[in-house]
N, CA, C and O atoms as CSV, one atom per row, in Angstrom:
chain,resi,resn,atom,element,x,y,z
A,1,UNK,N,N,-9.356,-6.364,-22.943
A,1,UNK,CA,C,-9.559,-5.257,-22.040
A,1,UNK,C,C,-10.267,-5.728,-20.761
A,1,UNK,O,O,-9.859,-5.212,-19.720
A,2,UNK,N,N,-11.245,-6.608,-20.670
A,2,UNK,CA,C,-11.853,-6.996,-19.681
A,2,UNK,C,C,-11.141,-8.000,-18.768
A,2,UNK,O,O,-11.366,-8.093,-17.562
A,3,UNK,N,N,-10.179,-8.812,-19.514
A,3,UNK,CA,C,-9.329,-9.383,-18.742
A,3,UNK,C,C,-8.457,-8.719,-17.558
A,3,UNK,O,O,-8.330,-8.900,-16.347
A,4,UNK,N,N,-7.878,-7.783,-18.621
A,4,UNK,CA,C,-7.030,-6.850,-18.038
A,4,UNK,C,C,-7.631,-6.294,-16.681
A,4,UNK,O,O,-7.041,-6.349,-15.602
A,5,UNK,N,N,-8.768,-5.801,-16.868
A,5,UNK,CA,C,-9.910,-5.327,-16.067
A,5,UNK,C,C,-9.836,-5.899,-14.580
A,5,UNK,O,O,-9.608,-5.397,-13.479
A,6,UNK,N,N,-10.161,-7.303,-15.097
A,6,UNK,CA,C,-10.329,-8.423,-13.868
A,6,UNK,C,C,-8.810,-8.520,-13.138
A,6,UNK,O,O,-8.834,-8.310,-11.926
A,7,UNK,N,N,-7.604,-8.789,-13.681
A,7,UNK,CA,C,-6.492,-8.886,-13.191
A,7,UNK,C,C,-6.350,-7.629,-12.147
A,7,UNK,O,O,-5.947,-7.828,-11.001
A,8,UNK,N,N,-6.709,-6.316,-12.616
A,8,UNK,CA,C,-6.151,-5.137,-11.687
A,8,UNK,C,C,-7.263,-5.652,-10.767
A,8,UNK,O,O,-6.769,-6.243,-9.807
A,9,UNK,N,N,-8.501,-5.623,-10.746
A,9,UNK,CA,C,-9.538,-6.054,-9.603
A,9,UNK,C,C,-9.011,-7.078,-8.966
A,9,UNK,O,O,-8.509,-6.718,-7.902
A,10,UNK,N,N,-8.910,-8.266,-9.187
A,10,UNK,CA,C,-7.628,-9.448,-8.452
A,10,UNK,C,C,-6.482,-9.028,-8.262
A,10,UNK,O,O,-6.070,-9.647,-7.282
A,11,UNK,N,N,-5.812,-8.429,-8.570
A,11,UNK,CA,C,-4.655,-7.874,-7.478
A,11,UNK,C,C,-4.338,-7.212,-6.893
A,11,UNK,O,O,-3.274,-7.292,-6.279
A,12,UNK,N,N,-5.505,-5.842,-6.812
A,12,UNK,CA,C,-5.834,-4.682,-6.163
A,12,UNK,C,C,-6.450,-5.725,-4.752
A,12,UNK,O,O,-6.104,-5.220,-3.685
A,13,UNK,N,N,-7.157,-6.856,-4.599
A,13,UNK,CA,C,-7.947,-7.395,-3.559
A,13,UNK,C,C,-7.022,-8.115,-2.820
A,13,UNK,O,O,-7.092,-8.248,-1.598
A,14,UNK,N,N,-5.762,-8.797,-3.850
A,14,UNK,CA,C,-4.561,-9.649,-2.725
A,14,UNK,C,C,-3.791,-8.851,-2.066
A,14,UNK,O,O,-2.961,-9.306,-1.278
A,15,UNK,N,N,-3.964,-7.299,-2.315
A,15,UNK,CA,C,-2.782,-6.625,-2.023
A,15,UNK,C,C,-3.417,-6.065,-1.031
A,15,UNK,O,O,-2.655,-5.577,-0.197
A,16,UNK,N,N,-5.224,-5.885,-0.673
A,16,UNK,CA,C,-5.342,-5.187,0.614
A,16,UNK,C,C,-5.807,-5.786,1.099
A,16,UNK,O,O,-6.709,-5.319,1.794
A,17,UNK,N,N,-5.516,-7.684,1.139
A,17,UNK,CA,C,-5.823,-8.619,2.105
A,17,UNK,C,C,-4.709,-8.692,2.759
A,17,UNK,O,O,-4.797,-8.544,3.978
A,18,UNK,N,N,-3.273,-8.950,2.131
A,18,UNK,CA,C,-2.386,-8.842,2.790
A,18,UNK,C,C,-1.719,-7.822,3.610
A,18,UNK,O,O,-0.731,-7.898,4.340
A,19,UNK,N,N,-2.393,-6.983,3.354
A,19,UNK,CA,C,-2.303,-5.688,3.818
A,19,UNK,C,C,-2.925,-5.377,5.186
A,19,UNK,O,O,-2.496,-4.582,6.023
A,20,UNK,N,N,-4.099,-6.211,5.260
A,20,UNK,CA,C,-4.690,-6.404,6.798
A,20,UNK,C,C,-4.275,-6.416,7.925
A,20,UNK,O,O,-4.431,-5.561,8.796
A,21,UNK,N,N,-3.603,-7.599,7.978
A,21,UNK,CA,C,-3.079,-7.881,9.502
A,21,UNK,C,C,-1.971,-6.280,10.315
A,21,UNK,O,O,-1.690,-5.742,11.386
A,22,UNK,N,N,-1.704,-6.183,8.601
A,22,UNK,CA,C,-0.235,-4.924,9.139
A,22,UNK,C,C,-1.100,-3.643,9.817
A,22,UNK,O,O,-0.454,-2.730,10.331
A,23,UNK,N,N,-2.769,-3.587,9.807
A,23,UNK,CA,C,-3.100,-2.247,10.107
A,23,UNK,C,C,-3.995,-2.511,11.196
A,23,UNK,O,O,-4.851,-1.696,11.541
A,24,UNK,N,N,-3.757,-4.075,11.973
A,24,UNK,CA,C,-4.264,-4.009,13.237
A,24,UNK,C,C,-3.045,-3.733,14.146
A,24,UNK,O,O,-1.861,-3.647,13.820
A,25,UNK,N,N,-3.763,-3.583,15.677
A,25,UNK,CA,C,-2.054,-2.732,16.954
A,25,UNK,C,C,-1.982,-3.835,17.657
A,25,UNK,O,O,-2.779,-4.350,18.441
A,26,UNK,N,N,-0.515,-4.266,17.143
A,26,UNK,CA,C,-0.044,-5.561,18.222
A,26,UNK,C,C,0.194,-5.168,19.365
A,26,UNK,O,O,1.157,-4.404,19.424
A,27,UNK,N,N,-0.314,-5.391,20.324
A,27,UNK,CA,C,0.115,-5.215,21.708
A,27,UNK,C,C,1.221,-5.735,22.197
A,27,UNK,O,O,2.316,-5.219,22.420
A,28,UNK,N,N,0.698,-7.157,22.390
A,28,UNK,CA,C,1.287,-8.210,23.154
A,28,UNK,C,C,1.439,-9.485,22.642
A,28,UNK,O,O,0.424,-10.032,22.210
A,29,UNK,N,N,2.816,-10.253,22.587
A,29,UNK,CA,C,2.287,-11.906,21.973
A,29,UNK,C,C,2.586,-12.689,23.107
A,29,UNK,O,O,3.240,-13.704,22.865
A,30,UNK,N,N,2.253,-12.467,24.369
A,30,UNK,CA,C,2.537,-12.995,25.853
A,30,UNK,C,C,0.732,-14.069,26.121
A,30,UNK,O,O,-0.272,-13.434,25.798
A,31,UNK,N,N,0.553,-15.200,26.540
A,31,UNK,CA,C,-0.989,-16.001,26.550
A,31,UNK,C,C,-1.877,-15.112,27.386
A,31,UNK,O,O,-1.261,-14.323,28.102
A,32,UNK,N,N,-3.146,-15.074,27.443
A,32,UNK,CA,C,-3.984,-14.125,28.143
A,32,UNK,C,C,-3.863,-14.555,29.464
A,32,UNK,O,O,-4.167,-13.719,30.315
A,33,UNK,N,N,-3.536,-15.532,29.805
A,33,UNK,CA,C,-3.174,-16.073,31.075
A,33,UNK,C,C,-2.258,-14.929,32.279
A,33,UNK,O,O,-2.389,-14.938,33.503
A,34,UNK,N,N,-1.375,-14.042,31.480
A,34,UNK,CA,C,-0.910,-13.271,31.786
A,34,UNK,C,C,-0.813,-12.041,31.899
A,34,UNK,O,O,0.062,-11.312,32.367
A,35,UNK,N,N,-2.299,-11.769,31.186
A,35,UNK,CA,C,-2.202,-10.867,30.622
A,35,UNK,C,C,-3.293,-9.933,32.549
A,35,UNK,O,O,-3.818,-10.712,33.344
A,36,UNK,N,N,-3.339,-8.532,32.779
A,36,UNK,CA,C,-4.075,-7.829,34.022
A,36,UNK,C,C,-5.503,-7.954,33.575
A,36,UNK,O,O,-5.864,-7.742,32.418
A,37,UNK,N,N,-6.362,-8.343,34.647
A,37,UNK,CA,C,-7.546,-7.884,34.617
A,37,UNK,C,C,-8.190,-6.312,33.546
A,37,UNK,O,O,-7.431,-5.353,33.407
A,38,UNK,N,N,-9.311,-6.304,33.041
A,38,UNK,CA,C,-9.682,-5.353,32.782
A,38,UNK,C,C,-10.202,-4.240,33.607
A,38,UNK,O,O,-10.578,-3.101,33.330
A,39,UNK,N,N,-10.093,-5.015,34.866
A,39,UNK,CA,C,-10.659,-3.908,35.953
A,39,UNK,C,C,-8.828,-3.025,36.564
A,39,UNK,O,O,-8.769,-1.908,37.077
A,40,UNK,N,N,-7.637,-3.913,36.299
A,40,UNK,CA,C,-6.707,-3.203,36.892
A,40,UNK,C,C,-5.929,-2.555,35.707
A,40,UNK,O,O,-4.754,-2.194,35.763
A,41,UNK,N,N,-6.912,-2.439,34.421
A,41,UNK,CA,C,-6.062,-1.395,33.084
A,41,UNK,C,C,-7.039,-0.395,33.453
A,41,UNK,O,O,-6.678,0.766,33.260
A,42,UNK,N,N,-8.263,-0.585,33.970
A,42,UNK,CA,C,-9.332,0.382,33.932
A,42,UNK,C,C,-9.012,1.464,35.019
A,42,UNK,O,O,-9.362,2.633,34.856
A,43,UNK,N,N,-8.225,0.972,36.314
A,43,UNK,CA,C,-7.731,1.620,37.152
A,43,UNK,C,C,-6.289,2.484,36.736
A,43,UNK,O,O,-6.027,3.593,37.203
A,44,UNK,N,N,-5.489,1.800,35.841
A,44,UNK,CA,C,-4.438,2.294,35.488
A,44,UNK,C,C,-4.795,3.758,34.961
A,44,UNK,O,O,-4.659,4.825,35.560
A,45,UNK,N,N,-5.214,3.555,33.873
A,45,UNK,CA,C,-6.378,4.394,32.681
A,45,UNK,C,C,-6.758,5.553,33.726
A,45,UNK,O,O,-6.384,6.724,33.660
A,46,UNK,N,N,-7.650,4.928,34.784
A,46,UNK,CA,C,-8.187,6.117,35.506
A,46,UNK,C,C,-7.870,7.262,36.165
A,46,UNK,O,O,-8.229,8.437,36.236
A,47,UNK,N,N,-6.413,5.889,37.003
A,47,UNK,CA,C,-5.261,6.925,37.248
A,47,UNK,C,C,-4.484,8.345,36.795
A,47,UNK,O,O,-3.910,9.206,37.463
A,48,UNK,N,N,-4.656,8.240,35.773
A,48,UNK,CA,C,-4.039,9.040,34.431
A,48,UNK,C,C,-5.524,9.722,34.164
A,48,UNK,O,O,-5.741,9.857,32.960
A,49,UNK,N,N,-6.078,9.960,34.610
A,49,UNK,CA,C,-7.264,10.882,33.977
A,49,UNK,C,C,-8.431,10.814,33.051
A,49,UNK,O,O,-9.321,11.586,32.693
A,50,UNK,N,N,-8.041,9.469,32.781
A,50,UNK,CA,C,-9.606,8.644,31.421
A,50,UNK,C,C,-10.656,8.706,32.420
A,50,UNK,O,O,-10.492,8.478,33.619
A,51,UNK,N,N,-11.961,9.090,31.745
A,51,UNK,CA,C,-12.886,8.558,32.159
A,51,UNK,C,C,-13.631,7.231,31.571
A,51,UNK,O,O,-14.487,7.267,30.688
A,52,UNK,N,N,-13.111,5.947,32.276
A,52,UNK,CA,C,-13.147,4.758,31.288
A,52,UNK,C,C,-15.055,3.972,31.008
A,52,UNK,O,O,-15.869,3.356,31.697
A,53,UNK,N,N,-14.991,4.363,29.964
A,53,UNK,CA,C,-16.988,3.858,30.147
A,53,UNK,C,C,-17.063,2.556,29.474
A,53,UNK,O,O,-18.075,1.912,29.754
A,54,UNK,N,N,-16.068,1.898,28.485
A,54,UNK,CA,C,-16.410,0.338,28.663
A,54,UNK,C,C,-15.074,-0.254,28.097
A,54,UNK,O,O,-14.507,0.612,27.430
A,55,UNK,N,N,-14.506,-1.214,28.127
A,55,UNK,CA,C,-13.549,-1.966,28.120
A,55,UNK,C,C,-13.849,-3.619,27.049
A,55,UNK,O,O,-14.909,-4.244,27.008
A,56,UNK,N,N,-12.892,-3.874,26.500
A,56,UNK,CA,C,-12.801,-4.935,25.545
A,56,UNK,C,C,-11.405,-5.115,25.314
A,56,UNK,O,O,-10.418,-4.383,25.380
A,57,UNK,N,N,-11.694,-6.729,24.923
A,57,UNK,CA,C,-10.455,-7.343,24.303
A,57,UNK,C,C,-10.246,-6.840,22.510
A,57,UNK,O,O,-11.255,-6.352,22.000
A,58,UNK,N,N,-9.236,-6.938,21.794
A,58,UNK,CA,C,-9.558,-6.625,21.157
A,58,UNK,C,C,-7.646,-6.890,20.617
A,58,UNK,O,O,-6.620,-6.322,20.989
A,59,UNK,N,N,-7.973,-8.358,19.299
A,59,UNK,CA,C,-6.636,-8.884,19.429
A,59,UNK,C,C,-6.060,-9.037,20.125
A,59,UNK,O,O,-6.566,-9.620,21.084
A,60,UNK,N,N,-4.241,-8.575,20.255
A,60,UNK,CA,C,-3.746,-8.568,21.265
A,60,UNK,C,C,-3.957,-7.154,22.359
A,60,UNK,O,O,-2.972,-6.891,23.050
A,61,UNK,N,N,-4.623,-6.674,22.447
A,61,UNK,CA,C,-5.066,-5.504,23.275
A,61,UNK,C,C,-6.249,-5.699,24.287
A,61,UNK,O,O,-7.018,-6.661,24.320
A,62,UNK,N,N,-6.244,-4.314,25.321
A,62,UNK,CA,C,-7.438,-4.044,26.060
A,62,UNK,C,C,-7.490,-2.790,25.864
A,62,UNK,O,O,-6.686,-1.898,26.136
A,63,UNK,N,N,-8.863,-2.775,25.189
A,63,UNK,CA,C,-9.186,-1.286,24.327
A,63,UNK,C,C,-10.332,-1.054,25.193
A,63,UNK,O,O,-11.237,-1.750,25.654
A,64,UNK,N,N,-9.884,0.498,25.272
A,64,UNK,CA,C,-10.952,1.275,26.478
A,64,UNK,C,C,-11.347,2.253,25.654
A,64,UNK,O,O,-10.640,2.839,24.834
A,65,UNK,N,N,-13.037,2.510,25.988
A,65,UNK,CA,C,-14.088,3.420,25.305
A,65,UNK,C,C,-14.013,4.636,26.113
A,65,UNK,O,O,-14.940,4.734,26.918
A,66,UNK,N,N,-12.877,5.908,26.118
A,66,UNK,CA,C,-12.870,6.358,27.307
A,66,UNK,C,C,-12.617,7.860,27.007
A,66,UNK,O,O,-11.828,8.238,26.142
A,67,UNK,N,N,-13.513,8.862,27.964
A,67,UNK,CA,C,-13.249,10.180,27.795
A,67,UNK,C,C,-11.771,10.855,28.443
A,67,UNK,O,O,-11.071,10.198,29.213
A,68,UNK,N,N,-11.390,12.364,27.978
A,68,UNK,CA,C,-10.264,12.512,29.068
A,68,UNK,C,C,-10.274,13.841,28.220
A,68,UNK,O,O,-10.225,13.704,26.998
A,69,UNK,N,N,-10.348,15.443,28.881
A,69,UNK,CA,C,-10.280,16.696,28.055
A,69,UNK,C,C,-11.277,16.493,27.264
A,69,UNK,O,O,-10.876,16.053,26.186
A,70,UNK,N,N,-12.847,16.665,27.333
A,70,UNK,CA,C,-13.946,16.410,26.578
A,70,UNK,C,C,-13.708,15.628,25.389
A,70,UNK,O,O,-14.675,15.781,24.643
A,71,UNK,N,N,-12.981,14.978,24.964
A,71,UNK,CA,C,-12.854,14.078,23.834
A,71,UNK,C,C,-12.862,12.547,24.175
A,71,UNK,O,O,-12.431,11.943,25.157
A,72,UNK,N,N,-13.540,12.092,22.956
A,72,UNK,CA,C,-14.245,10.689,23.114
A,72,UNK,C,C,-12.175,9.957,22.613
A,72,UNK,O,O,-11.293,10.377,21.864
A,73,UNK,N,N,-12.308,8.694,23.604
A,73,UNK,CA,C,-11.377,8.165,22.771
A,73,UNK,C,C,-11.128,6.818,22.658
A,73,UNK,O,O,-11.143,6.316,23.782
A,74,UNK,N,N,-10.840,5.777,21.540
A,74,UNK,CA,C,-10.090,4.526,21.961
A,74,UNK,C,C,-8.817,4.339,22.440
A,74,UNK,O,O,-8.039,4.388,21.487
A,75,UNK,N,N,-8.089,4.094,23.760
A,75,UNK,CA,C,-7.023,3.778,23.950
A,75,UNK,C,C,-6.794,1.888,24.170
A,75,UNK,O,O,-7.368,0.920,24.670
A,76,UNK,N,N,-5.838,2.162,23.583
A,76,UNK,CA,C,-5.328,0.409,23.320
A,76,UNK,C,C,-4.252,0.260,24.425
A,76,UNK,O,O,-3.604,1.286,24.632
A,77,UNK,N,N,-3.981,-0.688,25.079
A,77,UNK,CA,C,-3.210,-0.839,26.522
A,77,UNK,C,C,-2.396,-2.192,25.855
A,77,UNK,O,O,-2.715,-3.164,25.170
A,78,UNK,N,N,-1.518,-1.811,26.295
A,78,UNK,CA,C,-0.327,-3.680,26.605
A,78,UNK,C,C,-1.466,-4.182,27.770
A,78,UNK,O,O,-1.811,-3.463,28.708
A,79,UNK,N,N,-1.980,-5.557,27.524
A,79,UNK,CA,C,-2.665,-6.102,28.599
A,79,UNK,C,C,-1.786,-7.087,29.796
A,79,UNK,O,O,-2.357,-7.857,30.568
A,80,UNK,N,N,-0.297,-6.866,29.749
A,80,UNK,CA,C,0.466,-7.497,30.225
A,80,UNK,C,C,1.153,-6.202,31.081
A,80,UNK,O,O,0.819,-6.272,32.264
A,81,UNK,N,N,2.035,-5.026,30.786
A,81,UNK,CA,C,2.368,-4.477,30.887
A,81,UNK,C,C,1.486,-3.095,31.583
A,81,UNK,O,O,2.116,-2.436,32.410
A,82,UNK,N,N,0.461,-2.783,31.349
A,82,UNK,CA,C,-0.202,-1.487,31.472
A,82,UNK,C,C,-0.311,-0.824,30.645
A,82,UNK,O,O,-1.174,0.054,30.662
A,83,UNK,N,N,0.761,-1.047,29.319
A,83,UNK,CA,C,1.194,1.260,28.511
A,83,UNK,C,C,0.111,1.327,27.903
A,83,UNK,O,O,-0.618,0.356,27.707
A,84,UNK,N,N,-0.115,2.471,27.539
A,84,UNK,CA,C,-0.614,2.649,26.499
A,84,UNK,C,C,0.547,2.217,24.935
A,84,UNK,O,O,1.740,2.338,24.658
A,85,UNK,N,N,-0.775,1.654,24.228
A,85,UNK,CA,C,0.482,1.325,22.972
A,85,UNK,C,C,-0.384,2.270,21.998
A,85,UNK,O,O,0.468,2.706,21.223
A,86,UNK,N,N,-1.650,2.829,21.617
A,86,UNK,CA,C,-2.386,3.241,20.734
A,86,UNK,C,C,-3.180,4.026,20.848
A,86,UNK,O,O,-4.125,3.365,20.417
A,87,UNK,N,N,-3.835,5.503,21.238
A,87,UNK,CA,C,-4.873,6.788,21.390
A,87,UNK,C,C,-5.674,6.740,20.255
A,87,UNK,O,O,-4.836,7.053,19.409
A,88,UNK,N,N,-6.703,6.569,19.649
A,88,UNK,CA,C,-7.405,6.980,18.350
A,88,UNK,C,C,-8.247,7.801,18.892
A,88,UNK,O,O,-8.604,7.537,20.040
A,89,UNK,N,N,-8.838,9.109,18.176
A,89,UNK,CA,C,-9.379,9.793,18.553
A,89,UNK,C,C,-11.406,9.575,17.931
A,89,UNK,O,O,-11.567,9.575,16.711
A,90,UNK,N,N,-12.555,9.433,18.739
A,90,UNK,CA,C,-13.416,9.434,17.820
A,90,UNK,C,C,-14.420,10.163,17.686
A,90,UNK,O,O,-15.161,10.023,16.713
């Protein structure tokens, strides 16, 4: 029984390691070399109505800490492109 035990605990843990990578937001697989300034996603962003209060890399993304309609939000940007690829609300 305790074996048994340990096996579901070991394969319950490979299954939500591998499971990881799939629940981060690929942006972009383009080198950062190419990728816009954080000051010209911050303008993009602004354009559109965010109020952007701080900015980060974040994988392949540029994730903005940013208000817009009294709600707090993370938006995730193509750092190559401009789009938005991701809204989370927090």
């Amino acid at each position: 029984m305790k074996a048994m035990t340990m096996l579901t605990v070991s394969t319950t843990a490979l299954m939500l390691a591998a499971a990881a990578p799939a629940l981060a937001t690929e942006c972009t697989s383009a080198p950062a070399d190419k990728w816009m300034s954080q000051e010209q996603a911050r303008k993009i962003l602004t354009g559109q109505g965010y109020d952007v209060r701080k900015m980060k890399v974040e994988d392949s993304c540029l994730e903005a800490y940013a208000m817009k309609d009294g709600r707090r939000l993370e938006v995730y940007l193509d750092p190559v492109s401009g789009k938005i690829v991701k809204i989370k609300e927090k």
